[in-house]
Structure formats: structure tokens, C-alpha cells
N, CA, C and O of each residue as an XYZ file, in Angstrom:
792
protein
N      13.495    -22.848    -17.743
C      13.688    -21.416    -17.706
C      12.994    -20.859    -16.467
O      11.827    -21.230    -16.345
N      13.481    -20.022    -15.498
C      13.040    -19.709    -14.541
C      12.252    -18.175    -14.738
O      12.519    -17.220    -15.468
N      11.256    -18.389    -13.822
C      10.498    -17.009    -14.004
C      11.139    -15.601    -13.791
O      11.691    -15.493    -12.696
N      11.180    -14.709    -14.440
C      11.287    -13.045    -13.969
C      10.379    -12.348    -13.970
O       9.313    -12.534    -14.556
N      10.564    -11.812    -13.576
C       8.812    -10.238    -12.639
C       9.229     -9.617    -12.445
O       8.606     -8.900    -11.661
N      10.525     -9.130    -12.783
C      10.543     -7.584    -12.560
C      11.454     -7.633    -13.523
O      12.108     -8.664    -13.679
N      11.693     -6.247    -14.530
C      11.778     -5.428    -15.328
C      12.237     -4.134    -15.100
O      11.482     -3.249    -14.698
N      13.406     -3.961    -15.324
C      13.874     -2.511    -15.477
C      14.764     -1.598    -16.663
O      15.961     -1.705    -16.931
N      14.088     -0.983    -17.064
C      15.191     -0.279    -18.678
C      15.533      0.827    -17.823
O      15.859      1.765    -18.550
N      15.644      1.301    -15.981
C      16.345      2.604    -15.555
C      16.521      1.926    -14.016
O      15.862      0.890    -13.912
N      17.207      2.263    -12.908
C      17.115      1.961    -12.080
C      16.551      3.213    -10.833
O      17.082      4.209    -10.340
N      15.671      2.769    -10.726
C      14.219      3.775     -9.814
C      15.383      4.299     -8.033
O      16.209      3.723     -7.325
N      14.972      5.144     -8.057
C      15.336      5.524     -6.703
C      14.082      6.431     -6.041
O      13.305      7.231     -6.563
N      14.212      6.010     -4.834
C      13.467      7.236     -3.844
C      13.873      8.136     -3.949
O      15.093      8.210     -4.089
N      12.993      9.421     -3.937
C      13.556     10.837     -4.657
C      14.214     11.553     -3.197
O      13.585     11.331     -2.162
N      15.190     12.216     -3.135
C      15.696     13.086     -1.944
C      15.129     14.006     -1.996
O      14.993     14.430     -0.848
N      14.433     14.959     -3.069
C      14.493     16.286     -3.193
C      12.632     16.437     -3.898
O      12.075     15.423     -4.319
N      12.175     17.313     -3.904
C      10.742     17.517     -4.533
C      11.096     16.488     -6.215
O      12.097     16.364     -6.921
N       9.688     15.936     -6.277
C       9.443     14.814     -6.950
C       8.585     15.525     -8.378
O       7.406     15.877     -8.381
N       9.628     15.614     -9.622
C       8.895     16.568     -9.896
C       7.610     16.068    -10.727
O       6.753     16.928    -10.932
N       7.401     14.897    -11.181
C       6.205     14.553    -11.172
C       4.716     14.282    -10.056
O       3.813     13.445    -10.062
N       5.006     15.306     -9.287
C       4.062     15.028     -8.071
C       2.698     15.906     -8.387
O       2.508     16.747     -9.266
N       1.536     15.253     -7.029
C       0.454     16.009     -7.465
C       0.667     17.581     -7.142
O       1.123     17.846     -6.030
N       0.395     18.562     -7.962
C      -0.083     19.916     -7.381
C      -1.365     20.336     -6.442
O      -1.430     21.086     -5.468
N      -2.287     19.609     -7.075
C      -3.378     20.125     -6.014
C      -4.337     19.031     -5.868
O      -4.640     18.206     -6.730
N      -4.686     19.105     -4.925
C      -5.290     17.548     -3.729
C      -6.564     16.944     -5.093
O      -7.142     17.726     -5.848
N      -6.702     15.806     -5.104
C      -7.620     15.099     -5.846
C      -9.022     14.860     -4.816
O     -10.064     14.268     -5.098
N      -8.577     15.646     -3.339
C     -10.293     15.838     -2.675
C     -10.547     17.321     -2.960
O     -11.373     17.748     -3.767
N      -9.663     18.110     -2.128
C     -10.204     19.502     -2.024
C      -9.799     20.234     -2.836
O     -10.282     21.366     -2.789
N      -8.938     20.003     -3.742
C      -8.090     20.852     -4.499
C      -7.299     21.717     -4.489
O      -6.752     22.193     -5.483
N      -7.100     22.105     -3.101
C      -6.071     22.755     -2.212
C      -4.730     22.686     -3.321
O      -4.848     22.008     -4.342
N      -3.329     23.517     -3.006
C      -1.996     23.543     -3.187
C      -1.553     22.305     -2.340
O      -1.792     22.106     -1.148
N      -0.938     21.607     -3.110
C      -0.020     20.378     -2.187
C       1.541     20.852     -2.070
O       2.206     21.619     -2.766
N       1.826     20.156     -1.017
C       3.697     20.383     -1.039
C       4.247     19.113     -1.146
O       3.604     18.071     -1.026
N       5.506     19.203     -1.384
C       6.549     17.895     -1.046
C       6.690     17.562      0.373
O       6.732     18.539      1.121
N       6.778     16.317      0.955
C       6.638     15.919      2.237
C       7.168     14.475      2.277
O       6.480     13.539      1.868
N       8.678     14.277      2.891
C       9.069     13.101      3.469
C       8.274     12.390      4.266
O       8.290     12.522      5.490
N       7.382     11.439      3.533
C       6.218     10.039      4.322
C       6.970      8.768      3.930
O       7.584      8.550      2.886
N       6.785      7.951      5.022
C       7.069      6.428      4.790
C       8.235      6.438      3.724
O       8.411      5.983      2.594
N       8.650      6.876      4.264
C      10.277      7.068      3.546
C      10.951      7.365      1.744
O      12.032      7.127      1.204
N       9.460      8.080      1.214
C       9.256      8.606      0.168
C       8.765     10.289      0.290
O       8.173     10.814      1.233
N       9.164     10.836     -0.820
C       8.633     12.094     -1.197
C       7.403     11.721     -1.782
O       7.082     10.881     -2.623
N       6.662     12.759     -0.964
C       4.576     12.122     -1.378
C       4.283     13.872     -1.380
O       4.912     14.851     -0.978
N       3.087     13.666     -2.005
C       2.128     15.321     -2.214
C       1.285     15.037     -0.991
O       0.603     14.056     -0.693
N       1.516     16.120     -0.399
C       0.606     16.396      1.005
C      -0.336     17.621      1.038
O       0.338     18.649      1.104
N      -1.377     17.810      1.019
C      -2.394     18.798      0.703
C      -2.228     19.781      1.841
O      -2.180     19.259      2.955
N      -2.117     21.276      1.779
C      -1.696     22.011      2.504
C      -3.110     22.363      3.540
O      -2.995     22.986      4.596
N      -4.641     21.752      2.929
C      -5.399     22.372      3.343
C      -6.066     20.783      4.160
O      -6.078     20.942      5.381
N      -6.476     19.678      3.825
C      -7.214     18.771      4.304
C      -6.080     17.414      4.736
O      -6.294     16.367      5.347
N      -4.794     17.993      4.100
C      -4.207     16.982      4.494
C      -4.006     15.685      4.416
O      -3.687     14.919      5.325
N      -4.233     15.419      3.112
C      -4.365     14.114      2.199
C      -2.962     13.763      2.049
O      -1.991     14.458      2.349
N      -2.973     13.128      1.775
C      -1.335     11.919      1.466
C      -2.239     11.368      0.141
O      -3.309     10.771      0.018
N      -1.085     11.969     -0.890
C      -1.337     11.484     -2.619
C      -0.427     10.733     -3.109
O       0.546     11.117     -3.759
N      -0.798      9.245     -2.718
C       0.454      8.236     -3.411
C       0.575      8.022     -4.568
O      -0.514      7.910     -5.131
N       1.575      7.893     -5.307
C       1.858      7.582     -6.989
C       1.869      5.816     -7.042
O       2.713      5.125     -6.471
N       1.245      5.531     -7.491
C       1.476      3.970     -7.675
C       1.618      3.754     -8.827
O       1.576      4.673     -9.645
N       1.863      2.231     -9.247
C       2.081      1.886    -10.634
C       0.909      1.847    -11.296
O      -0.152      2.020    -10.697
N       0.971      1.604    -12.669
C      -0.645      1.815    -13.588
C      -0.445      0.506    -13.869
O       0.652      0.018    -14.139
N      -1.869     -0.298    -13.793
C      -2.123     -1.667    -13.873
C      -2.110     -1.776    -15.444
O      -2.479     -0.898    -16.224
N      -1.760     -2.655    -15.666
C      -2.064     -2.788    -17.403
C      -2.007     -4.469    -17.710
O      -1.689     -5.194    -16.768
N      -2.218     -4.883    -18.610
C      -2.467     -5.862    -19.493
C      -1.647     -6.245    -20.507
O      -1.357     -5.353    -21.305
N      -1.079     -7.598    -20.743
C      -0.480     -8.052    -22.285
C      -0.750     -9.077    -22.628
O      -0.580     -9.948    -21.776
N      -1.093     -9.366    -23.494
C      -1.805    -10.602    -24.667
C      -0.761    -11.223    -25.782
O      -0.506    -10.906    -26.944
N      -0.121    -12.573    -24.625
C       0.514    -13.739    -25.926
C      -0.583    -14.134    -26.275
O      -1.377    -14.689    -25.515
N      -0.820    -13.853    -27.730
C      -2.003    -14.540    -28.609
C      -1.047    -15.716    -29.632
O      -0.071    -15.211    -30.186
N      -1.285    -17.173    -29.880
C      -0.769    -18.150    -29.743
C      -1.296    -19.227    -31.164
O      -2.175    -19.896    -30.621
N      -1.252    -19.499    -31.981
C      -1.792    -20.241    -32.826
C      -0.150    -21.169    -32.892
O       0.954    -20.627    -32.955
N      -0.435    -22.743    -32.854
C       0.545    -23.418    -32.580
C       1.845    -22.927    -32.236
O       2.024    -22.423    -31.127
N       2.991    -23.043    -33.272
C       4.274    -22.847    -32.541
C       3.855    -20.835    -33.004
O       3.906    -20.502    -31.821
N       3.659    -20.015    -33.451
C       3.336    -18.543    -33.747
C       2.550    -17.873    -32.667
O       1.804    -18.522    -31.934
N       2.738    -16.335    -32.542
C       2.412    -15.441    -31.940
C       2.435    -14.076    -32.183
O       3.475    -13.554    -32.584
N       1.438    -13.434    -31.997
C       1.423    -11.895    -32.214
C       2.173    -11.133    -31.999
O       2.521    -11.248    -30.824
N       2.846    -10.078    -32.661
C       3.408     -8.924    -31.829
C       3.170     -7.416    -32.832
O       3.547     -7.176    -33.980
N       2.421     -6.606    -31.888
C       2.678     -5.055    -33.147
C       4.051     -4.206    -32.924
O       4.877     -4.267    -32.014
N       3.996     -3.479    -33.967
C       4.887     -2.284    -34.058
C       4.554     -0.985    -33.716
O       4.108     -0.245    -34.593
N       4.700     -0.584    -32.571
C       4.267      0.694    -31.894
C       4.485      2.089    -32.868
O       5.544      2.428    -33.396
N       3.453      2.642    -32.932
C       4.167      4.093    -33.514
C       4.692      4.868    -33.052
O       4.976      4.776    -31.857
N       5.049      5.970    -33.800
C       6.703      6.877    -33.408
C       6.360      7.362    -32.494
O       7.285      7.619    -31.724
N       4.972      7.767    -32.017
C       4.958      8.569    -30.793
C       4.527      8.296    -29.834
O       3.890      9.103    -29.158
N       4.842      6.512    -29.323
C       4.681      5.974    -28.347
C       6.299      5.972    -27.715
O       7.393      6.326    -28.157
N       5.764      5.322    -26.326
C       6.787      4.439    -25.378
C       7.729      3.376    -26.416
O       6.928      2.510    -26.767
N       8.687      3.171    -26.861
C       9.205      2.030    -27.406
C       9.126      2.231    -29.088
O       9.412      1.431    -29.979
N       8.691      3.436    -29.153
C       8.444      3.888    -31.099
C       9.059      2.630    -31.845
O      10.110      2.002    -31.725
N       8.239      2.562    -32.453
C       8.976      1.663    -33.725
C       9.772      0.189    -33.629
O      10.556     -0.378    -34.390
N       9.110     -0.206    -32.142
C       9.503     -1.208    -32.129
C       8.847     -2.151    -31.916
O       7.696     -1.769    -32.128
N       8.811     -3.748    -31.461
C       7.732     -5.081    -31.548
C       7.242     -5.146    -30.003
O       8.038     -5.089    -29.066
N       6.008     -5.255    -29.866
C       5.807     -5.981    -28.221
C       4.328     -6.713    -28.609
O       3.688     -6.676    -29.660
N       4.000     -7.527    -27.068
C       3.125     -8.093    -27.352
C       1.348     -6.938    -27.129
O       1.332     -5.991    -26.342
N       0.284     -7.272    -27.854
C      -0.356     -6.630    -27.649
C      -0.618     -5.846    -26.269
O      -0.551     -6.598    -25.297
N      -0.778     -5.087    -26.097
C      -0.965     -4.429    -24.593
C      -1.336     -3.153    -24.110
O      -1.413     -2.414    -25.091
N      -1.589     -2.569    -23.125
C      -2.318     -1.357    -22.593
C      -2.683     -1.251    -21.133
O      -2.413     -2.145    -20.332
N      -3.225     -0.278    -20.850
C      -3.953      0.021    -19.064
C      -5.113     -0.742    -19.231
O      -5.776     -0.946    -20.248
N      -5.257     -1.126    -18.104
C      -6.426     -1.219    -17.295
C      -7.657     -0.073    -16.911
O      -7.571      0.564    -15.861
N      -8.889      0.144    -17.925
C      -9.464      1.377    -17.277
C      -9.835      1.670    -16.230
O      -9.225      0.931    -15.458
N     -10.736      2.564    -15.458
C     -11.071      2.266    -14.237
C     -12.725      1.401    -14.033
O     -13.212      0.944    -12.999
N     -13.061      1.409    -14.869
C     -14.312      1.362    -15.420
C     -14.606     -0.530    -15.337
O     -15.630     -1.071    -14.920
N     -13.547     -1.110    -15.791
C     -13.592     -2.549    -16.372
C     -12.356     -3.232    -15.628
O     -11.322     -2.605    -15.401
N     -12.523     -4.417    -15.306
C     -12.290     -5.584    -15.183
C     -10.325     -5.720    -16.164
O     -10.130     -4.773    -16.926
N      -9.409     -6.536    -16.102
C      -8.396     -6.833    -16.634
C      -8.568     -7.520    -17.726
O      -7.949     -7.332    -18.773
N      -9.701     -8.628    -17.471
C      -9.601     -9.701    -19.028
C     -10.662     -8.793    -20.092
O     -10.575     -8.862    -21.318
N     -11.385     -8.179    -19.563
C     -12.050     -7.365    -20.843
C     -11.162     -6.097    -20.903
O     -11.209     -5.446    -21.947
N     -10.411     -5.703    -19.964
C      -8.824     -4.629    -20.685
C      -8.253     -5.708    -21.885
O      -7.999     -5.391    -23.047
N      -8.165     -6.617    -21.483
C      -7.161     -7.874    -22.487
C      -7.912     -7.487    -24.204
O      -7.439     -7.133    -25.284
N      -9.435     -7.823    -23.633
C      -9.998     -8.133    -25.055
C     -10.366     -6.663    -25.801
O     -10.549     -6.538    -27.012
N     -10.409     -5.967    -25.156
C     -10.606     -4.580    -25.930
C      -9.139     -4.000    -26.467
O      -9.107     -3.493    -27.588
N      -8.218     -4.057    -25.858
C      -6.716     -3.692    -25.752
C      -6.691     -4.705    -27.299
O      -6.255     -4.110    -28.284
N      -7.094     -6.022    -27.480
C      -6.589     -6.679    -28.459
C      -6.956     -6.198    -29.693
O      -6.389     -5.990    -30.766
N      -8.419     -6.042    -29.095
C      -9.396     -5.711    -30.509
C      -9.181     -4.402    -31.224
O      -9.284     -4.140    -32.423
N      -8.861     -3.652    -30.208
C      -7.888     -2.023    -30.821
C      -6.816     -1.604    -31.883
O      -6.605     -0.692    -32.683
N      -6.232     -2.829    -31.427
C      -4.840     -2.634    -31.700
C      -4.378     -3.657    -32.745
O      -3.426     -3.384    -33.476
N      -5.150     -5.049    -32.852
C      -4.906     -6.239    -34.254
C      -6.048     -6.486    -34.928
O      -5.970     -7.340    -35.812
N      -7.267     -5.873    -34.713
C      -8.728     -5.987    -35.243
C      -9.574     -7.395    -34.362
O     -10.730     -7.711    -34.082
N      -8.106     -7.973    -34.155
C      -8.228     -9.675    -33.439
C      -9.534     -9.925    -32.232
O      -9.522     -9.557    -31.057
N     -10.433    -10.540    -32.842
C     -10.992    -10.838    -31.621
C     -10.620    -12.333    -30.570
O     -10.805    -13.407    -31.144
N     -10.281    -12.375    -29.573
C      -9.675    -13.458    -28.891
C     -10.564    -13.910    -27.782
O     -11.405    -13.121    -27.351
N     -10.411    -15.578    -27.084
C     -10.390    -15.874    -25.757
C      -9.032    -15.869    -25.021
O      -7.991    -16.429    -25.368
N      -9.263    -15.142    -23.968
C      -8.244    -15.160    -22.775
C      -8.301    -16.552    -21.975
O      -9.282    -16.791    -21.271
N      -7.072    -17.619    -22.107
C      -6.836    -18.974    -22.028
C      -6.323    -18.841    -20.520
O      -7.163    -19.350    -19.778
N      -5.309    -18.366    -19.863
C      -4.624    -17.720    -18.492
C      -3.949    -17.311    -18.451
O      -3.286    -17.002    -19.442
N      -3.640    -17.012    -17.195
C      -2.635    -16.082    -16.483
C      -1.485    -16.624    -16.598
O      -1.154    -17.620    -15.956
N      -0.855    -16.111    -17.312
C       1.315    -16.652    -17.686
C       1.585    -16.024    -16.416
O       1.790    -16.839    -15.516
N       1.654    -14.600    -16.027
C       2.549    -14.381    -15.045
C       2.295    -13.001    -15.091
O       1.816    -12.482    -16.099
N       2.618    -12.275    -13.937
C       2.015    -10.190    -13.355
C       3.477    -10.027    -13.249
O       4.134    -10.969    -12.805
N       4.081     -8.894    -13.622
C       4.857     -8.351    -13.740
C       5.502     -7.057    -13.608
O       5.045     -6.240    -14.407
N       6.395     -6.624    -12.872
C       6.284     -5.179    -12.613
C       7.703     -4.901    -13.468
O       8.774     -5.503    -13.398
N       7.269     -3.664    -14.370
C       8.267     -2.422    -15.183
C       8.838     -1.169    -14.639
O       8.252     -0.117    -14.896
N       9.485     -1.160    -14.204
C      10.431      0.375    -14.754
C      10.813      0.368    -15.634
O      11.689     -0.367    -16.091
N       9.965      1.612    -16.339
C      10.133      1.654    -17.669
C      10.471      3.081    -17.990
O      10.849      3.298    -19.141
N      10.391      4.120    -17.123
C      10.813      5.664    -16.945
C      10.394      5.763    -15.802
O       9.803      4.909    -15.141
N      10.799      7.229    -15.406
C      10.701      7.642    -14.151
C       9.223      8.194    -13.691
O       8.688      8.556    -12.643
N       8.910      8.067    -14.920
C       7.467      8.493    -14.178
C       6.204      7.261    -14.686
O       5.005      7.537    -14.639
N       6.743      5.858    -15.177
C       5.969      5.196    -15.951
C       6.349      3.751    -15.403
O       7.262      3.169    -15.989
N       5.920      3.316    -14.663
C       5.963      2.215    -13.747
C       4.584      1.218    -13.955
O       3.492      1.502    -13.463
N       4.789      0.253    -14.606
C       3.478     -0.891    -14.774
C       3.568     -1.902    -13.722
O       4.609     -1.962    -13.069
N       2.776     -2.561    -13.523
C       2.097     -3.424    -12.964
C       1.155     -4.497    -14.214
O      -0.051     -4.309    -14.372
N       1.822     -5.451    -14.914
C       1.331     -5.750    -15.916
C       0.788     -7.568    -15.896
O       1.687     -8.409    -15.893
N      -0.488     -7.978    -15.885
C      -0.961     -9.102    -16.006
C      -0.649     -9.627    -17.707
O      -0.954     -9.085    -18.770
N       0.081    -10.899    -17.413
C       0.378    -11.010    -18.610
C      -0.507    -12.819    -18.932
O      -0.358    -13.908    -18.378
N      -1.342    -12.379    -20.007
C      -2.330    -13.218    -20.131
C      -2.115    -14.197    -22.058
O      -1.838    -13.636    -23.118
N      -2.361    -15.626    -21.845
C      -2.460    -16.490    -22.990
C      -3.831    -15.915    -23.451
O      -4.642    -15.318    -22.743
N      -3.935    -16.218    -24.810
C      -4.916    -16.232    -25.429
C      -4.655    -16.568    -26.716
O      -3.543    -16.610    -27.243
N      -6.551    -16.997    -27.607
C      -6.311    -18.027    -28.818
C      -7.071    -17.051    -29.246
O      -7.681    -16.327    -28.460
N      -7.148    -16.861    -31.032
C      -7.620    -15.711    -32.008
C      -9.789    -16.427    -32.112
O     -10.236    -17.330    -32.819
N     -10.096    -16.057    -31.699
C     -12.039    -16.588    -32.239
C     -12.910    -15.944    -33.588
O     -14.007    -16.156    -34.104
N     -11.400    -14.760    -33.905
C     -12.168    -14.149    -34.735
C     -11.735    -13.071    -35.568
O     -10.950    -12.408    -34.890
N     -11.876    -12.512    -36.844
C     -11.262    -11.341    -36.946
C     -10.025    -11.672    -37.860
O      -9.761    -12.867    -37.993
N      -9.244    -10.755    -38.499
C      -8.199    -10.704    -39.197
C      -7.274     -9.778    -38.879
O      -7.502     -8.592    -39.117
N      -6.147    -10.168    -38.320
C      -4.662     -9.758    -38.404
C      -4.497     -8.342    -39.023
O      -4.319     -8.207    -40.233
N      -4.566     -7.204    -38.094
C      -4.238     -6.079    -39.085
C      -3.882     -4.596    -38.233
O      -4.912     -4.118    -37.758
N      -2.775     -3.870    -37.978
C      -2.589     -3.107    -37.111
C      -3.434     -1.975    -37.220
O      -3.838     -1.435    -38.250
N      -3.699     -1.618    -35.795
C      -4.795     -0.359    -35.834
C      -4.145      0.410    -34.689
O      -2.963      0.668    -34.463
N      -4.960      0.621    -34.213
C      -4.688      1.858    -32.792
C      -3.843      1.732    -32.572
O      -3.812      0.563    -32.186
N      -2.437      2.324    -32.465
C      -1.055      1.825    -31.465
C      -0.205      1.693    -32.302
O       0.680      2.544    -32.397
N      -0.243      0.571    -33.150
C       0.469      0.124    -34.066
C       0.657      0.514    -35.208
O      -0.279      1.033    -35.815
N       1.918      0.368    -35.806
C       1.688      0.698    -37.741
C       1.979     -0.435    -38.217
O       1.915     -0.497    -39.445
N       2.425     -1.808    -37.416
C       2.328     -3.047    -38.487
C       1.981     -4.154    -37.030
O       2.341     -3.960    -35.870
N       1.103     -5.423    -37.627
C       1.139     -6.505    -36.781
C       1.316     -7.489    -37.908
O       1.058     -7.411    -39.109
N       1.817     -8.408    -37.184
C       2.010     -9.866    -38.166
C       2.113    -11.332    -37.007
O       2.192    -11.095    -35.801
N       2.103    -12.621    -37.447
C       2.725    -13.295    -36.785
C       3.935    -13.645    -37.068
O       4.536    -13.336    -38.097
N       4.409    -14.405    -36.033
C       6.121    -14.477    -35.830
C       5.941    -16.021    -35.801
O       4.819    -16.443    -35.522
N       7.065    -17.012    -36.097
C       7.078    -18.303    -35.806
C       8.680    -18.028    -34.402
O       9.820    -17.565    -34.439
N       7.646    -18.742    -33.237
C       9.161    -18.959    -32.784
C      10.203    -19.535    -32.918
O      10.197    -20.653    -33.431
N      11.468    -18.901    -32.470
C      12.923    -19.604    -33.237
C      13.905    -18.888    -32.137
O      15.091    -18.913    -32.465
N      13.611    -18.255    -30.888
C      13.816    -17.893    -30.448
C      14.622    -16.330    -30.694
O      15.340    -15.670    -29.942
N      14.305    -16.175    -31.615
C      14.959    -15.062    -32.234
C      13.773    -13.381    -32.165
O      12.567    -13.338    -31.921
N      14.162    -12.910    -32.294
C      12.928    -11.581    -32.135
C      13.362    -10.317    -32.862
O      14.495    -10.079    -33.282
N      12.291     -9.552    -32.945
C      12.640     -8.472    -33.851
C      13.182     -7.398    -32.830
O      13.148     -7.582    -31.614
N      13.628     -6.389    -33.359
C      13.996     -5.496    -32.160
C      12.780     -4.685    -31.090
O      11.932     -3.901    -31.516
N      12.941     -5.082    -29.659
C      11.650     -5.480    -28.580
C      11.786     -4.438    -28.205
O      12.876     -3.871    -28.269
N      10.025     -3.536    -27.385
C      10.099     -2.667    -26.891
C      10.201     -2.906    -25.464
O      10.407     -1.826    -24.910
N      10.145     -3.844    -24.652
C       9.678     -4.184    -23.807
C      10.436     -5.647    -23.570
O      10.068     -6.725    -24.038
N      11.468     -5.427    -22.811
C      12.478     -6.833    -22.142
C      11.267     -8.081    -21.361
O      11.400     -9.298    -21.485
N      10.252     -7.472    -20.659
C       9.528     -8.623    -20.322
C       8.867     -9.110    -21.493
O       8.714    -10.331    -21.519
N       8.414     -8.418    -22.524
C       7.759     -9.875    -23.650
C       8.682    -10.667    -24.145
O       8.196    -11.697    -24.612
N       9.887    -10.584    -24.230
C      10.981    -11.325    -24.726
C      11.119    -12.559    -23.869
O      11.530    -13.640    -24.293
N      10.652    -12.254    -22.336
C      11.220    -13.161    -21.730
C       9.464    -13.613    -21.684
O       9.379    -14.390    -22.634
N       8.760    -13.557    -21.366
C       7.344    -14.133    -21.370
C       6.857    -15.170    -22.909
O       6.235    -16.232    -22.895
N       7.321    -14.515    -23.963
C       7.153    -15.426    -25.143
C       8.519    -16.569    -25.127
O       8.580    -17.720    -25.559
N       9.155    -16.043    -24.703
C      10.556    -17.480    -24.527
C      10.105    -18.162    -23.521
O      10.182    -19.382    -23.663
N       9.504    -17.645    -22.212
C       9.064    -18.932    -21.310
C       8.381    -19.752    -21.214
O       8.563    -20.790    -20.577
N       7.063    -19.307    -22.097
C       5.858    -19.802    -22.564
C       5.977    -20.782    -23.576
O       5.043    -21.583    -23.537
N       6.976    -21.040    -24.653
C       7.664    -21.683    -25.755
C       8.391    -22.951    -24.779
O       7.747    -23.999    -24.728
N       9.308    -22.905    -24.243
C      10.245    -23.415    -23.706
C       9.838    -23.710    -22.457
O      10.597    -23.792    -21.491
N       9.030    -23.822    -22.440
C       8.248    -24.615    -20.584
C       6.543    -25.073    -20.915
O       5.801    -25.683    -20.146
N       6.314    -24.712    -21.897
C       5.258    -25.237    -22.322
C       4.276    -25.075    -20.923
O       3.835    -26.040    -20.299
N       3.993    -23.388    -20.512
C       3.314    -23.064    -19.239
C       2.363    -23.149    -19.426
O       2.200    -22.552    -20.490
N       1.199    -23.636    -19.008
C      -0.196    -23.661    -18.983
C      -0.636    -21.734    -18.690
O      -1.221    -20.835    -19.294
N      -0.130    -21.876    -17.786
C      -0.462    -20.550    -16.893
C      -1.743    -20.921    -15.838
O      -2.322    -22.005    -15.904
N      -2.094    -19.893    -14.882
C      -3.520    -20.192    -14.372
C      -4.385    -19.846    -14.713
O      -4.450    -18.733    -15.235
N      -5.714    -20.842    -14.540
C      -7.164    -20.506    -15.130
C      -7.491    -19.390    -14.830
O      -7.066    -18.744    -13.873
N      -8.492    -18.973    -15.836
C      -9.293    -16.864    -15.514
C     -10.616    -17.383    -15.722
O     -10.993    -18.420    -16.270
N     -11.465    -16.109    -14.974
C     -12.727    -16.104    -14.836
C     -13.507    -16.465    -16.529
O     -13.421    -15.654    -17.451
N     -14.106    -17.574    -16.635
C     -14.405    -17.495    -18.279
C     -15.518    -16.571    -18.589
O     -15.754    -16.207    -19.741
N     -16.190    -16.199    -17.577
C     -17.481    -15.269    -17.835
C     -16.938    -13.809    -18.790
O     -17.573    -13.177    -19.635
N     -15.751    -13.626    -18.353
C     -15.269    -12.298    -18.775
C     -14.167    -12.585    -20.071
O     -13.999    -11.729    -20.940
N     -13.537    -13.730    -20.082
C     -12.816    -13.822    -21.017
C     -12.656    -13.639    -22.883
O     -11.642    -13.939    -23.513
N     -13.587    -13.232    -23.317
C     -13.777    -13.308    -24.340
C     -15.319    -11.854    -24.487
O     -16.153    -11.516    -23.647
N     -15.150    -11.508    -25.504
C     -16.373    -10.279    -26.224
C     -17.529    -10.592    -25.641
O     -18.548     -9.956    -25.908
């Protein structure tokens, strides 16, 4: 099975016209920003100091958690991204912390699960709306602790046996990340162990 990294549920365009998710006022001076054709995008340009305010993607995190042929997945609630449907544990990156302790807090939130982060399967970029673009490290990991039970995020977690079959997915890259991981038997690459785990 060959790898995919990119992900799209819309197809993204460079905006022609004011961007209407753009900044209003500068994140130095706080000035009024305008719309301004840069590097061949519509960018917020500060009317007063003259900052260039790029939108980038939000880094985030997802956790195949793995007990032989089984794996995790919650059920998002109604008033998320993907309501009511299965993905693998996951979330942002704060600014504060590191990715593999995003992994282990993101886990511990959301399945009670406490885990080690085993490696790196594969980073991945989403279009996922027009204003919601990830950048997502998608990380193995084994359960060290804790019991199975949806919390933050979720209204149900369980494990799944693979069969290649899935429940209805919020998110086209875990579909393809838990099928590649099954069916190629990926190691992934080693992670820092200092940080991997609580």
C-alpha cells in the first residue's frame, strides 16, 4: 500500500478577492489591517507597522493506539468537526509543549488512556474547510495504563478489531493510516523517548 499525505474533503484555492477569514488588526501593533496581494496570496497587511500576517496550517497530532491486531477510535460530539463520527484519537499542538506530550495529553483527555508513543507512521496535511487546514503528525502508540472510556471530545470510545472495514470516518486520513499500518506492518520512525510517555 503506498503512502498518502495529503487529504482533502474541499479543494483549497488562493483567494482572488478579500479573504474573509483574515487578520483585522496586527498581532504587533494592533493597528487596522487590509487585504493585500503578497507572494501570490491574499495576506493581512497592517496599515500602520506593516506586518505581513500569514495564515498557516495548525499543527496537530493523532494516536493509532494498537493492542495486537485492535485499535482505538472515538466518536466525536455533535458539536465538533466530523460530529458523530469515528477518528483516531487527536488534537492541536499547544504552543506551550512539544508534539509527543500533545500525543499523550490529547490521549489522556479524550480515552482516560494513558499510553507510550512507539513512532512516527507518517505527517500529513488536511483540507478539511476553508478555514481549517492541519498539519498532522501521525504517531503509533501502546496503552501503559488506564481504562478505555470516552471523555473530552468524544461520546463513545471502544476498540475495533481490524477487518478492514470501519465505522463511518471523520477524517479520510485515519482510514488510510490504520489500513497502512495493518497491511505493511510499518514500524514507523523512532521518537524522542524522554518525552514519549506521562
Amino acid at each position: 500500500m503506498q503512502p498518502q499525505q495529503v487529504f482533502r474533503a474541499y479543494r483549497p484555492v488562493i483567494a482572488a478577492e478579500e479573504d474573509l477569514h483574515r487578520t483585522l488588526y496586527c498581532r504587533q501593533c494592533g493597528s487596522l489591517c487590509i487585504s493585500e496581494m503578497v507572494e501570490g496570496d491574499v495576506r493581512s497587511i497592517c496599515t500602520s507597522c506593516h506586518a505581513v500576517h500569514y495564515k498557516n496550517p495548525q499543527p496537530a497530532v493523532a494516536v493509532l493506539i494498537v493492542d495486537g491486531n485492535r485499535f482505538v477510535l472515538g466518536k466525536r460530539i455533535s458539536k465538533s468537526l466530523g460530529h458523530g463520527q469515528w477518528c483516531l484519537p487527536c488534537g492541536y499542538v499547544e504552543f506551550h509543549e512539544d508534539y509527543l506530550s500533545a500525543a499523550v495529553r490529547e490521549v489522556k483527555e479524550e480515552t482516560t488512556l494513558d499510553i507510550r508513543v512507539q513512532s512516527i507512521l507518517s505527517v500529513v496535511t488536511n483540507y478539511l474547510t476553508p478555514n481549517i487546514h492541519s498539519l498532522v503528525t501521525v504517531l503509533l502508540a501502546e496503552v501503559t495504563g488506564g481504562e478505555l472510556q470516552a471523555a473530552d471530545g468524544m461520546e463513545e470510545a471502544a476498540w475495533f478489531s481490524y477487518t478492514g472495514d470501519f465505522p463511518e470516518m471523520a477524517f479520510e486520513a485515519d482510514t488510510h493510516i490504520i489500513s497502512r499500518y495493518f497491511e505493511t506492518d510499518l514500524p514507523g520512525a523512532p521518537v524522542d523517548s524522554n518525552f514519549a510517555s506521562a
